[in-house]
N, C-alpha and C positions, 0 to 999 in steps of 0.2 A: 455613219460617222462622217462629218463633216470634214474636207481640205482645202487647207489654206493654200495659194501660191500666191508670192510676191515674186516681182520682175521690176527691175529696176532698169531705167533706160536714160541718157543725158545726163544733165546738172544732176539727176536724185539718184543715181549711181555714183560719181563724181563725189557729191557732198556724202551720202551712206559709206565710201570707201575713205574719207577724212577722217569723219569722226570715226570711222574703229584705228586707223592709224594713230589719233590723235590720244585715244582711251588708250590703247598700248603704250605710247611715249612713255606715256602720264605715267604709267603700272610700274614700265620700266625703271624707269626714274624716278621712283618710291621704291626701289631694290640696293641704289646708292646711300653710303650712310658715309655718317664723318665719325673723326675720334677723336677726341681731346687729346691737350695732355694727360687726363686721369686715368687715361685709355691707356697708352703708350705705356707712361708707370706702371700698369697693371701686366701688359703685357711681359714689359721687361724682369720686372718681380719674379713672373710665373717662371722667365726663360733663366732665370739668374737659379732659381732655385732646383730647376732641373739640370743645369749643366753643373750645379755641386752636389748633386745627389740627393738632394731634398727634395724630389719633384715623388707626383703622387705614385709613379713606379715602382720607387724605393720603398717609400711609407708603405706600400700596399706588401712591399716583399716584406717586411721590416714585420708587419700584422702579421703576413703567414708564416715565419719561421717561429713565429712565438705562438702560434698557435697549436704549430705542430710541437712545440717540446722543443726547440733548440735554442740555443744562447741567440741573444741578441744584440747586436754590436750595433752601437750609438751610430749616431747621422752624424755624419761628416760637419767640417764647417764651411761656413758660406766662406767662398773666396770673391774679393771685388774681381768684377770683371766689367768692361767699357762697352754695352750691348747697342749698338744701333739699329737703325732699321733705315736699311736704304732705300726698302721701298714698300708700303703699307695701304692696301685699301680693304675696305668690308663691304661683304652686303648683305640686307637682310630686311627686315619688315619691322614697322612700328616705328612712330616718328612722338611717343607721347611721354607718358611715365616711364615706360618699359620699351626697350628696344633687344633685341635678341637679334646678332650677328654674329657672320662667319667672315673672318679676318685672312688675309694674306701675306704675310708679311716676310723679307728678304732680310735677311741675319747679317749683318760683321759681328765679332768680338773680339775684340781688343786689336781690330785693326785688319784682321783675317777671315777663316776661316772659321764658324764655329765648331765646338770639342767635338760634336757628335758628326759634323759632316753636312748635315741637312741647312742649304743655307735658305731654302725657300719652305715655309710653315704654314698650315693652317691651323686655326684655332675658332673657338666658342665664345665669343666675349659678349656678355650682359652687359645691358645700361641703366641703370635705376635715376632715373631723373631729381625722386624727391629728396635725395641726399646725394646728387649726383660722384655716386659709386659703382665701380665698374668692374667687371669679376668676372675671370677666366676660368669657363667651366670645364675644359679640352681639350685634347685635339682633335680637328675636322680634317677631312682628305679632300684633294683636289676633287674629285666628283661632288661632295657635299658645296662645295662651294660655288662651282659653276653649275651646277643643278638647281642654285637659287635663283638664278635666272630664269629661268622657266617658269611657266606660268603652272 
């Protein structure tokens, strides 16, 4: 069986330790994504309907109490509430049609504290280009999200 050694010495160690720096950058910085406004509305939608109880927890109790035989009491109603985001970035892969990201984003509502307490969230957010629509599949955990930095 035949072996290979390479040895690198001067300038061709110098230039070979560039460009794998320069290929990392690059990878890195194809992990940054942006969010529109259509993002943000989707986000806020998803956050507005879980702090009224519409969120897919409830729908999902809402499935199993009637599954099992018991009464079912209606969804609550959406209450306006004023959701900002004081602080918001994603990351994730795919810069084309489809992009699939994990979002972070910092809560007020209506000026405070949100109902649930959690003011710093992760989430799942799709990007569909060709009708540029945007759709909250989740929530993701702090590990999911900086783990996408990793190679």
């Amino acid at each position: 069986m035949a072996e290979y050694n390479f040895t690198f010495r001067g300038w061709k160690a110098l230039a070979a330790l560039a460009l794998l720096l320069a290929v990392f950058a690059i990878w890195y910085a194809w992990r940054f994504q942006s969010i529109g406004e259509a993002g943000r509305a989707a986000l806020a939608e998803w956050l507005l309907k879980d702090y009224s109880g519409r969120g897919q927890k409830d729908v999902a109790k809402i499935i199993q109490d009637y599954k099992a035989g018991l009464p079912v009491q209606p969804l609550p109603e959406i209450k306006p509430m004023d959701i900002e985001f004081t602080s918001l970035s994603a990351l994730g892969t795919g810069k084309y049609a489809y992009r699939k990201m994990i979002v972070r984003v910092t809560i007020t509502v209506d000026g405070g504290p949100p109902p649930d307490g959690k003011s710093t969230r992760y989430f799942y957010l799709n990007h569909y280009s060709l009708g540029d629509s945007w759709t909250v599949s989740g929530e993701a955990s702090a590990y999911s999200y900086y783990s996408t930095l990793l190679p």
